[in-house]
MOPAC internal coordinates of N, CA, C and O (Angstrom, degrees):
PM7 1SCF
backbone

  N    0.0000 0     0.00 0     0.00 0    0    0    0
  C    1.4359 1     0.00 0     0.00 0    1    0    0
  C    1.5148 1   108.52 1     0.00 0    2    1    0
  O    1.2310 1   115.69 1   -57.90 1    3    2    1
  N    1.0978 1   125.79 1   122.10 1    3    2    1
  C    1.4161 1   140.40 1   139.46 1    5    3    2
  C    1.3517 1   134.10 1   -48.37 1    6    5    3
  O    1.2310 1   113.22 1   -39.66 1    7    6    5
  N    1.4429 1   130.42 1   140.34 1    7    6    5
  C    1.2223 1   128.74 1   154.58 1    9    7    6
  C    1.4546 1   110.23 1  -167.83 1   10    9    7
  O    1.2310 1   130.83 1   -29.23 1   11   10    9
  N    1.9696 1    96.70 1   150.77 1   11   10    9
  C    1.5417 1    97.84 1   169.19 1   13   11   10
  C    1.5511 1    99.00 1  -158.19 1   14   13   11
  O    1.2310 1   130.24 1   -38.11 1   15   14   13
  N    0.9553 1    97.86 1   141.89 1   15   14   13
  C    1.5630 1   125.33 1  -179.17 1   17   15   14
  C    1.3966 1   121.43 1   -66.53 1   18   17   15
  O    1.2310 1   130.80 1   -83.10 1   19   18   17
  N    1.6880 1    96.77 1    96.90 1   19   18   17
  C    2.0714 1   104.22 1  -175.84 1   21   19   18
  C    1.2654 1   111.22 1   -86.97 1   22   21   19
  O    1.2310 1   123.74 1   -47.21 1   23   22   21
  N    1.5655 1   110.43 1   132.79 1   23   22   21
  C    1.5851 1   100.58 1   167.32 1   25   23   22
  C    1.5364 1   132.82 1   -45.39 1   26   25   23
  O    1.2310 1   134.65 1   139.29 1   27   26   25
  N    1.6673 1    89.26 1   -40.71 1   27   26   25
  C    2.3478 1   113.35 1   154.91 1   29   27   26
  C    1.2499 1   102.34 1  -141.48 1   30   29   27
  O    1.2310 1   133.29 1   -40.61 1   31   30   29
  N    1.3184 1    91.91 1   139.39 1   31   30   29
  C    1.4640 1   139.44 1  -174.56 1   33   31   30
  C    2.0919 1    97.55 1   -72.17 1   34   33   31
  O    1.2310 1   126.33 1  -153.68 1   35   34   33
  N    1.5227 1   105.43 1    26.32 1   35   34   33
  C    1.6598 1    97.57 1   170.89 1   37   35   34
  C    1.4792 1   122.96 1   -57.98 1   38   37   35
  O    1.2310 1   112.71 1   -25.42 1   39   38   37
  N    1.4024 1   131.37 1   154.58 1   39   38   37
  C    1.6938 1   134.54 1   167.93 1   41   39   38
  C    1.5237 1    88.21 1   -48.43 1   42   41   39
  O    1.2310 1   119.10 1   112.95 1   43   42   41
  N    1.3203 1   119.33 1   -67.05 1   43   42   41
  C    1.6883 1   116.95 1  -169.64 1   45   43   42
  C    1.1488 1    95.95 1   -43.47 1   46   45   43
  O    1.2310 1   114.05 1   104.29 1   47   46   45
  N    1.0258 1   128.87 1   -75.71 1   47   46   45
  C    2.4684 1   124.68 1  -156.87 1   49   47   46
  C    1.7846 1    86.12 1   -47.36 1   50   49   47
  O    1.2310 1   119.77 1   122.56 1   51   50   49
  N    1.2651 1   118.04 1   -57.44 1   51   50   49
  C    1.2523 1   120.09 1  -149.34 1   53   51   50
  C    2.0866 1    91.71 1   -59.59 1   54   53   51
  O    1.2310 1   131.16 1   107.03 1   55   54   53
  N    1.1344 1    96.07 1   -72.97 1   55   54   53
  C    1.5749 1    98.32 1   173.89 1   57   55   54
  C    1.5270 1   123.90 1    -7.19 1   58   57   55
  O    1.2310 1   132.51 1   118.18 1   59   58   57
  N    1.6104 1    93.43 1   -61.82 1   59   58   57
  C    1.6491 1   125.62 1  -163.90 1   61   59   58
  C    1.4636 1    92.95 1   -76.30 1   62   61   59
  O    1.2310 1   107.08 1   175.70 1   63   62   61
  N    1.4014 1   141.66 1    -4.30 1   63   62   61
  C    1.3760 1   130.56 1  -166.84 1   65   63   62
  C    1.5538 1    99.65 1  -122.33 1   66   65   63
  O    1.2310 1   129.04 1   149.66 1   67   66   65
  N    1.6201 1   100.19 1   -30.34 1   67   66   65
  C    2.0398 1   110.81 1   172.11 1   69   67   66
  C    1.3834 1    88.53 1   -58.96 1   70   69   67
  O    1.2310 1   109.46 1    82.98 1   71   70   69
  N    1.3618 1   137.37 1   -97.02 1   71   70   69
  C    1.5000 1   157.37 1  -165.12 1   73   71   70
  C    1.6974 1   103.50 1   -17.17 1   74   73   71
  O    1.2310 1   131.23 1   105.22 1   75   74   73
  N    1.6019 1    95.94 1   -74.78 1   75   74   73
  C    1.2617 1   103.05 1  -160.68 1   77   75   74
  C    1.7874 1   113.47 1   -68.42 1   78   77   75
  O    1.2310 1   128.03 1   120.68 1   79   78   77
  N    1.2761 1   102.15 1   -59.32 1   79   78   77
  C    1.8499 1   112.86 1   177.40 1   81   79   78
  C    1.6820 1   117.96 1   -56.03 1   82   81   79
  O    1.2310 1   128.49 1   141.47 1   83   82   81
  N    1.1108 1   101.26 1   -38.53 1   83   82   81
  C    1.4679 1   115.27 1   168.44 1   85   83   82
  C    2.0176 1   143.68 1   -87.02 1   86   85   83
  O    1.2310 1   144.62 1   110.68 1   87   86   85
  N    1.1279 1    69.75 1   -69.32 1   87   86   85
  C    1.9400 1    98.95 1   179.66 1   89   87   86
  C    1.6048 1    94.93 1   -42.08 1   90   89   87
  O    1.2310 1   130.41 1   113.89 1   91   90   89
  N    1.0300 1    97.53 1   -66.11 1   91   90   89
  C    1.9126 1   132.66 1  -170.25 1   93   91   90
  C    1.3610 1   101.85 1   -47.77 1   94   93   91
  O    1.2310 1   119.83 1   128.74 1   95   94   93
  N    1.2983 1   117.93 1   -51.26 1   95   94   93
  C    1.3749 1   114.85 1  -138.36 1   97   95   94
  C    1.7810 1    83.82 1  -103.03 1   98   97   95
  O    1.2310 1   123.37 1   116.98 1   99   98   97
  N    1.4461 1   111.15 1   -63.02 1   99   98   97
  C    1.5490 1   101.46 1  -157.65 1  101   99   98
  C    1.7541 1    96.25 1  -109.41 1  102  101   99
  O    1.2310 1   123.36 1  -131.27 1  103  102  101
  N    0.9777 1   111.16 1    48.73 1  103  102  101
  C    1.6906 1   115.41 1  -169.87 1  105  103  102
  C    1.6783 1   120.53 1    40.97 1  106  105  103
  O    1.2310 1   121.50 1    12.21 1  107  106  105
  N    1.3480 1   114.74 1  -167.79 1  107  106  105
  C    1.8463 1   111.18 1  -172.63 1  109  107  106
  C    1.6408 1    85.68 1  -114.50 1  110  109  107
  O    1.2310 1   144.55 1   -46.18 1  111  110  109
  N    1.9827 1    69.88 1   133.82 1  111  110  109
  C    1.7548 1   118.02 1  -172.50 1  113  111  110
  C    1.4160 1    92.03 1   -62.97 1  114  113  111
  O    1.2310 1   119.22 1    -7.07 1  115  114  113
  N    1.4844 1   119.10 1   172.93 1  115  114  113
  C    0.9967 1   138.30 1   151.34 1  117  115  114
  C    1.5324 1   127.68 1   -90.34 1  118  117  115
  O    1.2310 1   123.63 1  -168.36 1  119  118  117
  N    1.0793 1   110.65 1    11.64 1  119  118  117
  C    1.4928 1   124.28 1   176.90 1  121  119  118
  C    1.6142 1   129.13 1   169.19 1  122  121  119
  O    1.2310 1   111.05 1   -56.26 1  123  122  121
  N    1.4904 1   134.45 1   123.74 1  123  122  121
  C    1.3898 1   114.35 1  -133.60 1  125  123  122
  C    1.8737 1    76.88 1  -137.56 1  126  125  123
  O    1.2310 1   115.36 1   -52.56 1  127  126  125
  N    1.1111 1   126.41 1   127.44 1  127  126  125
  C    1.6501 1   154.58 1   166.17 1  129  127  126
  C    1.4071 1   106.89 1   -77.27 1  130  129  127
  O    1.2310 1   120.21 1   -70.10 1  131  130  129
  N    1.6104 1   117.21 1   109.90 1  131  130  129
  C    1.5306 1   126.85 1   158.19 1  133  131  130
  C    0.7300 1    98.60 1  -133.76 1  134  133  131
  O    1.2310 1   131.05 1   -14.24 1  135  134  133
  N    2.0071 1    96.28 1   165.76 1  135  134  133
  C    1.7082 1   109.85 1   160.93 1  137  135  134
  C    1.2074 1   113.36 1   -67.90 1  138  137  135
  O    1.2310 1   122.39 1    26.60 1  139  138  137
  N    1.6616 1   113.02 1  -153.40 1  139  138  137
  C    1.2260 1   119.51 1   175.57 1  141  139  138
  C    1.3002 1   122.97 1  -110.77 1  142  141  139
  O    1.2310 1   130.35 1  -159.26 1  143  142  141
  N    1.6954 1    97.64 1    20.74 1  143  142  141
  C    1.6332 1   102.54 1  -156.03 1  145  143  142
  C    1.8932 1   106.14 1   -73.44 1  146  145  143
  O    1.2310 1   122.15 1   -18.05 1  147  146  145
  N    1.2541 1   113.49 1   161.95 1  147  146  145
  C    1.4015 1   110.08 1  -176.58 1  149  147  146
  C    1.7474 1   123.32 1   -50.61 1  150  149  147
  O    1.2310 1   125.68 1   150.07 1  151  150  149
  N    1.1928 1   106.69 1   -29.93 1  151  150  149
  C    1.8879 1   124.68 1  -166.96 1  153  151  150
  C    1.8629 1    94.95 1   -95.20 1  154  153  151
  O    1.2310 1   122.12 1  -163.88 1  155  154  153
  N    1.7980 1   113.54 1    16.12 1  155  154  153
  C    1.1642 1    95.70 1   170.24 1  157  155  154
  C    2.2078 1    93.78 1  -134.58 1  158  157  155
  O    1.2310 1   129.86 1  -136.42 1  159  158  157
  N    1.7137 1    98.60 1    43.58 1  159  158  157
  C    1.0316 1    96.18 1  -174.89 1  161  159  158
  C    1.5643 1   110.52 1  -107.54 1  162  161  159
  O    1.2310 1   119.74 1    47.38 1  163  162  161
  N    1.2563 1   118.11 1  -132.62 1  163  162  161
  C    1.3715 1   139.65 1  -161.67 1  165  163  162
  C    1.7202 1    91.22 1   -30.27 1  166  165  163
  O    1.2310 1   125.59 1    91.34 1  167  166  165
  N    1.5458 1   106.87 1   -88.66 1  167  166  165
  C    1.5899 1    99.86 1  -172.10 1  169  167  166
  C    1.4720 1   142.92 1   -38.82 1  170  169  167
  O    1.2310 1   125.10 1   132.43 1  171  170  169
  N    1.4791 1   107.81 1   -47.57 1  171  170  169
  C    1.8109 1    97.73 1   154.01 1  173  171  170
  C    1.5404 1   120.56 1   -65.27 1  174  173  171
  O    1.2310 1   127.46 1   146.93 1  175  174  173
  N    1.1424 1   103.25 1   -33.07 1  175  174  173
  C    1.6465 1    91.75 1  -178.05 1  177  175  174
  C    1.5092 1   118.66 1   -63.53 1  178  177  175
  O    1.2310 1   118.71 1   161.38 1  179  178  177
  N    1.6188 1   120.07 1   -18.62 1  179  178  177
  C    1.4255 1   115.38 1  -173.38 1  181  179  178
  C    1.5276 1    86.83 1   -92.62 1  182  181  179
  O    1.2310 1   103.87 1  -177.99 1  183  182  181
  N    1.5460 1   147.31 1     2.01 1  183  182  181
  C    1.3569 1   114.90 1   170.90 1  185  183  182
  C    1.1807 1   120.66 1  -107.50 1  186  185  183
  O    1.2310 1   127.39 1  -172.33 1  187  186  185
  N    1.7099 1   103.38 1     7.67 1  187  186  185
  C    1.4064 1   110.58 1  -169.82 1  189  187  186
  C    1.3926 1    88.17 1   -94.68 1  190  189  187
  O    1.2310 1   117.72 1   122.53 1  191  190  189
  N    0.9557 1   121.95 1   -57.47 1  191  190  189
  C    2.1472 1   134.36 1  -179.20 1  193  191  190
  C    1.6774 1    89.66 1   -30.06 1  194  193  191
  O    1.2310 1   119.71 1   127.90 1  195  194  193
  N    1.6448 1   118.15 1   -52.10 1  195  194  193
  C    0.9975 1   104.67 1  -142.97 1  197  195  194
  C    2.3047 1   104.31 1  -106.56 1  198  197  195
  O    1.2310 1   136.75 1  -168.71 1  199  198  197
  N    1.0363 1    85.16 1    11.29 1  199  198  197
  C    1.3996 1    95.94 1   146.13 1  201  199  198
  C    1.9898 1   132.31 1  -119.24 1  202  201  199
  O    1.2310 1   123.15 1  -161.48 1  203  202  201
  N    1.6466 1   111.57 1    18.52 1  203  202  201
  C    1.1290 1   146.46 1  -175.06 1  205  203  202
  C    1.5734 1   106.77 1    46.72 1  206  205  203
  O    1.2310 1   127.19 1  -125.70 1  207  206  205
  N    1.6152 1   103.77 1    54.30 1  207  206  205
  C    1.4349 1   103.49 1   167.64 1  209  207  206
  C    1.5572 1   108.42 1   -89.56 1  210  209  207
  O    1.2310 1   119.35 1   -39.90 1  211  210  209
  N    1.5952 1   118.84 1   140.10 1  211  210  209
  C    1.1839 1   110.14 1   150.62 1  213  211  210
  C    1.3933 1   144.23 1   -66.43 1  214  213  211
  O    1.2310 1   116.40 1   -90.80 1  215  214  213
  N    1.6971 1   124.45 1    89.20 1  215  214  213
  C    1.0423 1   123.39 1  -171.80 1  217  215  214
  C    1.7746 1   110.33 1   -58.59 1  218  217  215
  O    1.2310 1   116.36 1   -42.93 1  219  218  217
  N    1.4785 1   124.52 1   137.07 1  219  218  217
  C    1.5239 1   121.61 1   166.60 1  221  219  218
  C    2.0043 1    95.16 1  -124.24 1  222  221  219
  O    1.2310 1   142.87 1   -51.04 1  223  222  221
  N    0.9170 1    73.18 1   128.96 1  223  222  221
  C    1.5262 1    99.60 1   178.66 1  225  223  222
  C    1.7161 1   115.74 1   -87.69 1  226  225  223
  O    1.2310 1   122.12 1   -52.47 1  227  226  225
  N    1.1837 1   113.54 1   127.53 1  227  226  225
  C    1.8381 1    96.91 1  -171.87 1  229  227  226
  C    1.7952 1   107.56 1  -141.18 1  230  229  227
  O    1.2310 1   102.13 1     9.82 1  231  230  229
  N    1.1498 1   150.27 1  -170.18 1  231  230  229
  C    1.1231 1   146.91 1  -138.92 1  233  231  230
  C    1.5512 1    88.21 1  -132.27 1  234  233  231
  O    1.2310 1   123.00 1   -48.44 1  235  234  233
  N    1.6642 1   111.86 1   131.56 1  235  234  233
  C    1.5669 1   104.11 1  -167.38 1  237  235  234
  C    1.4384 1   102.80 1   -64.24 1  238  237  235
  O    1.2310 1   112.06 1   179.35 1  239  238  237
  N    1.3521 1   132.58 1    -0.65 1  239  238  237
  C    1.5514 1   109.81 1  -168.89 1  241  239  238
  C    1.4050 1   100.71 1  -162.20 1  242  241  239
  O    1.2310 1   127.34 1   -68.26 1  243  242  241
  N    1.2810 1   103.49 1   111.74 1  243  242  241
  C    1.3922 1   114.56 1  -174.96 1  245  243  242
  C    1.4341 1   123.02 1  -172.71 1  246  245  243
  O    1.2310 1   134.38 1  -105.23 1  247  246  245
  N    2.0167 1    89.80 1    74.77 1  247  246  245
  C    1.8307 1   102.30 1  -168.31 1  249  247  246
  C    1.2826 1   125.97 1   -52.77 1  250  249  247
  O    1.2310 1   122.79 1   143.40 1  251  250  249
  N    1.3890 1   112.26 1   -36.60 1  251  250  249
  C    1.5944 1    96.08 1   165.07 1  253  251  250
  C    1.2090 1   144.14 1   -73.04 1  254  253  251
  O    1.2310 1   121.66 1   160.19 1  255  254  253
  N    1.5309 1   114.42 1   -19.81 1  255  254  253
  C    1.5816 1   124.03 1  -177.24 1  257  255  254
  C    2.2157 1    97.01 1   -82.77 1  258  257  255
  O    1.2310 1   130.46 1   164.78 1  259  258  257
  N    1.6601 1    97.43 1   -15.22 1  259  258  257
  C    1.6424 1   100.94 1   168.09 1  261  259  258
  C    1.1062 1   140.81 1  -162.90 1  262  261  259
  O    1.2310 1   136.01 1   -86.95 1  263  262  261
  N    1.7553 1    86.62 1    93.05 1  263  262  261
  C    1.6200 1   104.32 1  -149.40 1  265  263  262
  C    1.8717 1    81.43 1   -80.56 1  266  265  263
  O    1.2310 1   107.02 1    76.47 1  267  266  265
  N    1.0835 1   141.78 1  -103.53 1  267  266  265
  C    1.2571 1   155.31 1   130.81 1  269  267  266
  C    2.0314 1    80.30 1    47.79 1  270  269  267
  O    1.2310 1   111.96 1   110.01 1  271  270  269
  N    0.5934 1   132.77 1   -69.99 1  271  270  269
  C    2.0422 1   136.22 1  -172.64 1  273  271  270
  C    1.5702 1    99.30 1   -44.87 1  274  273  271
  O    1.2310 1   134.09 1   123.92 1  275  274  273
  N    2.0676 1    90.37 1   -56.08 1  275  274  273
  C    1.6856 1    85.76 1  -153.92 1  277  275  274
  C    1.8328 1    97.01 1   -99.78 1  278  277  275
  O    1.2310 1   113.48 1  -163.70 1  279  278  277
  N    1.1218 1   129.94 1    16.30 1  279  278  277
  C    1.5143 1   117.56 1   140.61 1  281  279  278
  C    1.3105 1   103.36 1   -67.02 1  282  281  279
  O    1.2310 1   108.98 1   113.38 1  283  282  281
  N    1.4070 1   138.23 1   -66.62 1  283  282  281
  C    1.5619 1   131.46 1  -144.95 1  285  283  282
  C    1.7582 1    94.01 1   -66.56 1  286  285  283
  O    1.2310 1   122.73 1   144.90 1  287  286  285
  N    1.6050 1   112.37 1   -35.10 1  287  286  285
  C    1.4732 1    85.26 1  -172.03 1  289  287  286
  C    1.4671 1   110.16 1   -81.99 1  290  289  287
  O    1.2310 1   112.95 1  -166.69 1  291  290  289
  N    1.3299 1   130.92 1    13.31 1  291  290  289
  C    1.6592 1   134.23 1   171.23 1  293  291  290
  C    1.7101 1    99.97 1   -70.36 1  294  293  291
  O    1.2310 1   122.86 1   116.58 1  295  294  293
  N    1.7024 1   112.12 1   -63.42 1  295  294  293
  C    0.9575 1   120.76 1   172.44 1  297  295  294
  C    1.3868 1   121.77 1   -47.04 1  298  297  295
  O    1.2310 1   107.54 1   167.79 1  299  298  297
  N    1.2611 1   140.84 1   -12.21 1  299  298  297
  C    1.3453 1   138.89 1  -145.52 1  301  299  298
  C    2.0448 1    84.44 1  -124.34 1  302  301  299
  O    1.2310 1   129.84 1   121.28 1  303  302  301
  N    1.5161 1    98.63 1   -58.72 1  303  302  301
  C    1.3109 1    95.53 1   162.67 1  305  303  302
  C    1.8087 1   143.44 1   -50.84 1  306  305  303
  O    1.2310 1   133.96 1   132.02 1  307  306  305
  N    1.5571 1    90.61 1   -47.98 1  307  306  305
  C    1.5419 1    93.27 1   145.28 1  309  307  306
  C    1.6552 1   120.47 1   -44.89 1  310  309  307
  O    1.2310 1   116.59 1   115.82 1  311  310  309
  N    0.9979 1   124.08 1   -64.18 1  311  310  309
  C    1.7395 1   130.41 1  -159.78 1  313  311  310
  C    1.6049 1    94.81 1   -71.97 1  314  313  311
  O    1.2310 1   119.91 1   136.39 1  315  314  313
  N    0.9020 1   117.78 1   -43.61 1  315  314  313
  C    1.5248 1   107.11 1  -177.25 1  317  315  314
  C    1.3517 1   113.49 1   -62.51 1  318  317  315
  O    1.2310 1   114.66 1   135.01 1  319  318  317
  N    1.5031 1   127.72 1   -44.99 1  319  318  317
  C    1.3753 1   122.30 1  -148.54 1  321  319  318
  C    1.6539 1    88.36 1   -86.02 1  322  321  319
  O    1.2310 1   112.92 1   158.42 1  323  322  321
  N    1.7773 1   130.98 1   -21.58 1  323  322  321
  C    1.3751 1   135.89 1   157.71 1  325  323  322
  C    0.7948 1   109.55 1   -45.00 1  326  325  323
  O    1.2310 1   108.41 1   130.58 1  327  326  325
  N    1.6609 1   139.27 1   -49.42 1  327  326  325
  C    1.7122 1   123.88 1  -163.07 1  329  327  326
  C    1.6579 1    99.20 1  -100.49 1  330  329  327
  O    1.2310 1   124.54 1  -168.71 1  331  330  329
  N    1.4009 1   108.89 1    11.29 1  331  330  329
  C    1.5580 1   103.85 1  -159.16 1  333  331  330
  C    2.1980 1    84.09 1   -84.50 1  334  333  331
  O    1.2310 1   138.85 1   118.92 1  335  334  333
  N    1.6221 1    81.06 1   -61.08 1  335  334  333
  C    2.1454 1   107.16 1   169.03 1  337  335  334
  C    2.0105 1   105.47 1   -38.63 1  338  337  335
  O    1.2310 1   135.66 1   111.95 1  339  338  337
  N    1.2263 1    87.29 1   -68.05 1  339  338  337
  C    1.6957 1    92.47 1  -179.40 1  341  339  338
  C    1.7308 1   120.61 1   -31.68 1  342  341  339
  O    1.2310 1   129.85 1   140.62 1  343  342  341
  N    1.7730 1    98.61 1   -39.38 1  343  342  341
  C    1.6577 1    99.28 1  -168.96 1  345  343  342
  C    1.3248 1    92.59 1   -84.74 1  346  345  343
  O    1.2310 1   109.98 1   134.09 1  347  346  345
  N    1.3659 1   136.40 1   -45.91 1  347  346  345
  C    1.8678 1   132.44 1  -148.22 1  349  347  346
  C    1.5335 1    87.36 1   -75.85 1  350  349  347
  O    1.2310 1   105.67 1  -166.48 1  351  350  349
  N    1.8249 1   144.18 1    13.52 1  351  350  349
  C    1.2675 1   136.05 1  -176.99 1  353  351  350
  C    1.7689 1    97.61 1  -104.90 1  354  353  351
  O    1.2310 1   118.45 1   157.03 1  355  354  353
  N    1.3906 1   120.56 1   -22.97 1  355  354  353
  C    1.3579 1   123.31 1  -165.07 1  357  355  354
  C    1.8766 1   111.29 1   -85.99 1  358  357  355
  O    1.2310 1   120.10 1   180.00 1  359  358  357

């Protein structure tokens, strides 16, 4: 799992973070997991189609079908709000 922290949550940032953090680094997945939120619509979905990823689309909140999702994002939440504390000390 990936993550990085957008100032906005745009299709473009989101795009620019699929491409670059991903695509780039460990080549294109064979299948890529979002919610349903609006900034994960039309525009990523036409570059994922059009690099023949299978987009699956899923319901933003739904702890049991992802328990395994919403630990990593505790952890992810943990680490962030650490480097968030860490900088307002410098």
């Amino acid at each position: 799992m990936l993550a990085k922290p957008l100032k906005k949550a745009t299709a473009a940032e989101i795009r620019k973070f699929i491409l670059k953090e991903i695509i780039l680094i460990f080549g294109c997945s064979l299948k890529i997991t979002v919610d349903k939120e609006p900034e994960n619509k039309a525009e990523i979905a036409k570059i994922i189609r059009a690099l023949g990823i299978l987009l699956i689309q899923i319901f933003s909140y739904n702890p049991h079908a992802q328990e395994q999702v919403e630990a990593d994002y505790l952890s992810l939440v943990n680490a962030f709000a650490k480097l968030a504390n860490a900088q307002s000390w410098k």
